[in-house]
N, CA and C atoms as an extended XYZ file, in Angstrom:
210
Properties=species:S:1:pos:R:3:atomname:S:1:resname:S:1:resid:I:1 pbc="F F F"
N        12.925       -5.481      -13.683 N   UNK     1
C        12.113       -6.485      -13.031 CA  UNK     1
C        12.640       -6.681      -11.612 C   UNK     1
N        12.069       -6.694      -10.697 N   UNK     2
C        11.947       -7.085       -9.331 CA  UNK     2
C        12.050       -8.477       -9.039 C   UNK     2
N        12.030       -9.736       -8.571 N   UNK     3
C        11.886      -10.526       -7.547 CA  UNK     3
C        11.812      -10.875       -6.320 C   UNK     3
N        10.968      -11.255       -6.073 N   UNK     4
C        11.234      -11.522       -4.382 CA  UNK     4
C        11.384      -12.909       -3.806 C   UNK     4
N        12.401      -13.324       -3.040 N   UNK     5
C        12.207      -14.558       -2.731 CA  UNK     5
C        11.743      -15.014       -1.557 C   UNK     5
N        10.927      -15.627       -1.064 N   UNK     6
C        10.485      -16.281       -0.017 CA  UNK     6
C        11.077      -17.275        0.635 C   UNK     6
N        11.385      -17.091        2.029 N   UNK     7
C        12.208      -18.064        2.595 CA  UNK     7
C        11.521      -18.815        3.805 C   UNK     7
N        10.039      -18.690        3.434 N   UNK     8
C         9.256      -19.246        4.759 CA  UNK     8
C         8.454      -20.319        4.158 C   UNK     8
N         8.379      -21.640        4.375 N   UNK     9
C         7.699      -22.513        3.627 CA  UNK     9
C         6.005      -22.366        3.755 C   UNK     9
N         5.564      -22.206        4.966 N   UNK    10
C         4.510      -22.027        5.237 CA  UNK    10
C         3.527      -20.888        4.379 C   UNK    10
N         4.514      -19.571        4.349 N   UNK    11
C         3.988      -18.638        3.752 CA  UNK    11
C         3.731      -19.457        2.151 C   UNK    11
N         5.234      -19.534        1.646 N   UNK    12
C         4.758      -20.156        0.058 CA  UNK    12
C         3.942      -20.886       -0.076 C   UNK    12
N         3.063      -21.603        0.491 N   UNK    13
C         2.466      -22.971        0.982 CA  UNK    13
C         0.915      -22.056        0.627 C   UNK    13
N         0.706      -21.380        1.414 N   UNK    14
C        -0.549      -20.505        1.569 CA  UNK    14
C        -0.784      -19.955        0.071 C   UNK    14
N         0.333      -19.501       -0.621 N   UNK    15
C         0.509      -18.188       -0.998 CA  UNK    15
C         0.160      -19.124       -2.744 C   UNK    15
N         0.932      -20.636       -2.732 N   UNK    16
C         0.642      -21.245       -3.890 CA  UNK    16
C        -1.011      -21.611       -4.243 C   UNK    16
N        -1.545      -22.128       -2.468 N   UNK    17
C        -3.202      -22.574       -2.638 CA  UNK    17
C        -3.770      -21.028       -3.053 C   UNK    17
N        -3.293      -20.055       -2.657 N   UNK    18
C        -4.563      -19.208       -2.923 CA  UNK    18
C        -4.559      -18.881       -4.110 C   UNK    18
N        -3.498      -18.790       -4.732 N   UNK    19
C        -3.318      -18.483       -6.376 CA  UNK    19
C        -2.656      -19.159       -7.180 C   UNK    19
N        -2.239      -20.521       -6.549 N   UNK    20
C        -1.750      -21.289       -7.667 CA  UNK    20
C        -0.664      -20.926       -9.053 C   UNK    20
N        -1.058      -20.964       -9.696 N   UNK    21
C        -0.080      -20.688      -10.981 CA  UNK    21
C        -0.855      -18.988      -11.807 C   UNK    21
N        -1.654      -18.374      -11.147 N   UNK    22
C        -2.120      -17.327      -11.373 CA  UNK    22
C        -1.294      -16.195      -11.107 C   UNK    22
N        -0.324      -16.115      -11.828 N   UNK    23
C         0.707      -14.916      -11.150 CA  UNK    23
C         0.306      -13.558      -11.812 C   UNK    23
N        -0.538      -13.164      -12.577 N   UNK    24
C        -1.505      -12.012      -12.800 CA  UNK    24
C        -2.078      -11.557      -11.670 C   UNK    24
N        -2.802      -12.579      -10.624 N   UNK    25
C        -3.736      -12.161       -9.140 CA  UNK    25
C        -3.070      -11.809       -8.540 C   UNK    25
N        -1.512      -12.602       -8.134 N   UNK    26
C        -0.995      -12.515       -7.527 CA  UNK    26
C        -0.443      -11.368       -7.558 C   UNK    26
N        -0.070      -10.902       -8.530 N   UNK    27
C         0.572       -9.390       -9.058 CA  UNK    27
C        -0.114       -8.248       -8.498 C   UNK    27
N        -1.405       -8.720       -8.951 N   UNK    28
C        -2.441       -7.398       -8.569 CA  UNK    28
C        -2.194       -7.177       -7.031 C   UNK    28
N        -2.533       -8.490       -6.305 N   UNK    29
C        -2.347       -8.775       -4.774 CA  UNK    29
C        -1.432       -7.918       -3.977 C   UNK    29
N        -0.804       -8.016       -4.445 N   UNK    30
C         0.728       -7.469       -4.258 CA  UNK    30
C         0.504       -5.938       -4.389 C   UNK    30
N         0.153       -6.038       -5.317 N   UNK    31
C         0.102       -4.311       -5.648 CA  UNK    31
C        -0.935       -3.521       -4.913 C   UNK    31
N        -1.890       -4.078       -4.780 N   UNK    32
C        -2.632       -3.611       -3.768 CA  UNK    32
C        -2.643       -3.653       -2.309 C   UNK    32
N        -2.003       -3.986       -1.711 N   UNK    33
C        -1.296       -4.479       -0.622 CA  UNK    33
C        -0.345       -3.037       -0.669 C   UNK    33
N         0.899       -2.756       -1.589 N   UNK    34
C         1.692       -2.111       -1.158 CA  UNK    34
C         0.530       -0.745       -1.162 C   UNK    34
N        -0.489       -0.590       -1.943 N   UNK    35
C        -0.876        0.832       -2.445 CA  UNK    35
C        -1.640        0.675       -1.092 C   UNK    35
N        -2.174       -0.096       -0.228 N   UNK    36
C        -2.926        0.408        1.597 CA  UNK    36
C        -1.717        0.666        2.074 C   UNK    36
N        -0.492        0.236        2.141 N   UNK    37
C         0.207        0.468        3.125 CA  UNK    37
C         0.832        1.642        2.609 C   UNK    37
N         0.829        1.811        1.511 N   UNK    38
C         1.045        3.819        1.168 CA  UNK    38
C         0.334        4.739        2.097 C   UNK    38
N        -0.998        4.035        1.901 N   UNK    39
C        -2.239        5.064        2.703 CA  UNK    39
C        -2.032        5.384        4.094 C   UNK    39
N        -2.180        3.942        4.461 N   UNK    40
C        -1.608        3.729        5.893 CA  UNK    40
C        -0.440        5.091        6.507 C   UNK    40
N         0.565        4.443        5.386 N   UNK    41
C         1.493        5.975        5.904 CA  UNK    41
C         1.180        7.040        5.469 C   UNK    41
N         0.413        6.967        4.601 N   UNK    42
C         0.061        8.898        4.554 CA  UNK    42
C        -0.768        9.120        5.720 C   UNK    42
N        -1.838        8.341        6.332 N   UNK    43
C        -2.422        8.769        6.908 CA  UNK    43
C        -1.861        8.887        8.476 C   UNK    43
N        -1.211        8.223        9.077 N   UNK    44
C        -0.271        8.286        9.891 CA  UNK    44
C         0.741        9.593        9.877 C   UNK    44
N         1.110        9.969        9.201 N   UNK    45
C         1.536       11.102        8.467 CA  UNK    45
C         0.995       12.249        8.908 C   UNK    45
N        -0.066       12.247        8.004 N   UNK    46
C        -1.358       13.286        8.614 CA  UNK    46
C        -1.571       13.518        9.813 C   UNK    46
N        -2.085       12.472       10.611 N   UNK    47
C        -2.487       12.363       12.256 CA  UNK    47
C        -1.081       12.836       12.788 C   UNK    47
N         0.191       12.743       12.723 N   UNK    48
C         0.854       13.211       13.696 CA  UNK    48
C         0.925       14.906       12.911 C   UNK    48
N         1.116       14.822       11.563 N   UNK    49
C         1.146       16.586       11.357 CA  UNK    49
C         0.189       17.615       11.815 C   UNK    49
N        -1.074       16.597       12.146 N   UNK    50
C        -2.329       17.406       12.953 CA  UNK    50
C        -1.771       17.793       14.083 C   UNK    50
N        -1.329       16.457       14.596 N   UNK    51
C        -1.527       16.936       16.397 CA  UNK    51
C        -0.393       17.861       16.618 C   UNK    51
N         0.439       17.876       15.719 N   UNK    52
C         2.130       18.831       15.808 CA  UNK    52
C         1.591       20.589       15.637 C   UNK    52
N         0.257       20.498       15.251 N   UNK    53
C        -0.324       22.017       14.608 CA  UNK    53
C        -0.331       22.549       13.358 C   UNK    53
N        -0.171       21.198       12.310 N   UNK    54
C         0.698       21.705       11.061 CA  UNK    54
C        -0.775       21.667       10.323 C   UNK    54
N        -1.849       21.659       10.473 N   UNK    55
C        -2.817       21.566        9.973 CA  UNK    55
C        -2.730       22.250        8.327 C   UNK    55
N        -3.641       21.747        7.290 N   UNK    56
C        -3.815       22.894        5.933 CA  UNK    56
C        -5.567       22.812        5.888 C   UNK    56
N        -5.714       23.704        4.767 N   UNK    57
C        -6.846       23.653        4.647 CA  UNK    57
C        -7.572       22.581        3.993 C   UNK    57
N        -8.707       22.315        3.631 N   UNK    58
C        -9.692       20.600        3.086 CA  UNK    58
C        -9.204       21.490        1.413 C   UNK    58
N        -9.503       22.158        1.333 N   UNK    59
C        -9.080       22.640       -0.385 CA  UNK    59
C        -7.242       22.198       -0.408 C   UNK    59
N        -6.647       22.366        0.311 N   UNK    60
C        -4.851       21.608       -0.111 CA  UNK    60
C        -4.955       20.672        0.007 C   UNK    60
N        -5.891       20.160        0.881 N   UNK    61
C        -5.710       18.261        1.302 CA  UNK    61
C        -6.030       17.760       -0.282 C   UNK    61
N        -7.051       18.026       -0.092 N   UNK    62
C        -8.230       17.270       -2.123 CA  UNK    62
C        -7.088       17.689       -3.089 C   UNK    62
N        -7.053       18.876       -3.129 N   UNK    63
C        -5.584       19.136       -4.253 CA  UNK    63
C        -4.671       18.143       -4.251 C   UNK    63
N        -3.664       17.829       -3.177 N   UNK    64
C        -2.779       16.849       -3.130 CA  UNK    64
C        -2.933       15.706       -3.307 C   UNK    64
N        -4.178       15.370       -2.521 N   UNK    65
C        -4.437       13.815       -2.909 CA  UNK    65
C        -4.842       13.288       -4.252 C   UNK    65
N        -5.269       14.513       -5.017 N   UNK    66
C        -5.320       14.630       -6.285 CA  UNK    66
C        -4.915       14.424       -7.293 C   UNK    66
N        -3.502       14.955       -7.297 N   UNK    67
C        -2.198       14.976       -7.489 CA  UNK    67
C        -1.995       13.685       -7.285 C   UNK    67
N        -1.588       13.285       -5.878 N   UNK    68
C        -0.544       11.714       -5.893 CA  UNK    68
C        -1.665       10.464       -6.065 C   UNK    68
N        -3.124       10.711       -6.038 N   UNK    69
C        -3.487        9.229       -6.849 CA  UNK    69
C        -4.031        9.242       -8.362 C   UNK    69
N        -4.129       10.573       -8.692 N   UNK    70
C        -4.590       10.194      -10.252 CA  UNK    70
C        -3.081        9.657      -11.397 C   UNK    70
């Protein structure tokens, strides 16, 4: 198990109205949150391996992405 603690009142403040005692949403929240900012860096990722010349073909791209979200 993980925890995280929050040391900003404001944030907890926000973070209790929007979900209250729902720590299932909140879970999901969370989790979906980290899984864009995965993307985010893959895709960032990508864009500089383009412009570097490292290009692959659209058949390796679909393969891989294949792979790391199913």
């Amino acid at each position: 198990m993980l925890t995280i603690e929050i040391d900003d009142p404001a944030l907890e403040a926000n973070i209790k109205q929007t979900y209250g005692e729902d720590t299932q949403s909140m879970k999901q929240a969370f989790l979906d949150f980290l899984q864009s900012q995965q993307v985010k860096q893959d895709v960032a990722i990508a864009q500089n391996e383009l412009e570097q010349g490292k290009a692959i073909t659209s058949s390796e791209v679909f393969n891989s992405l294949r792979a790391q979200y199913q």
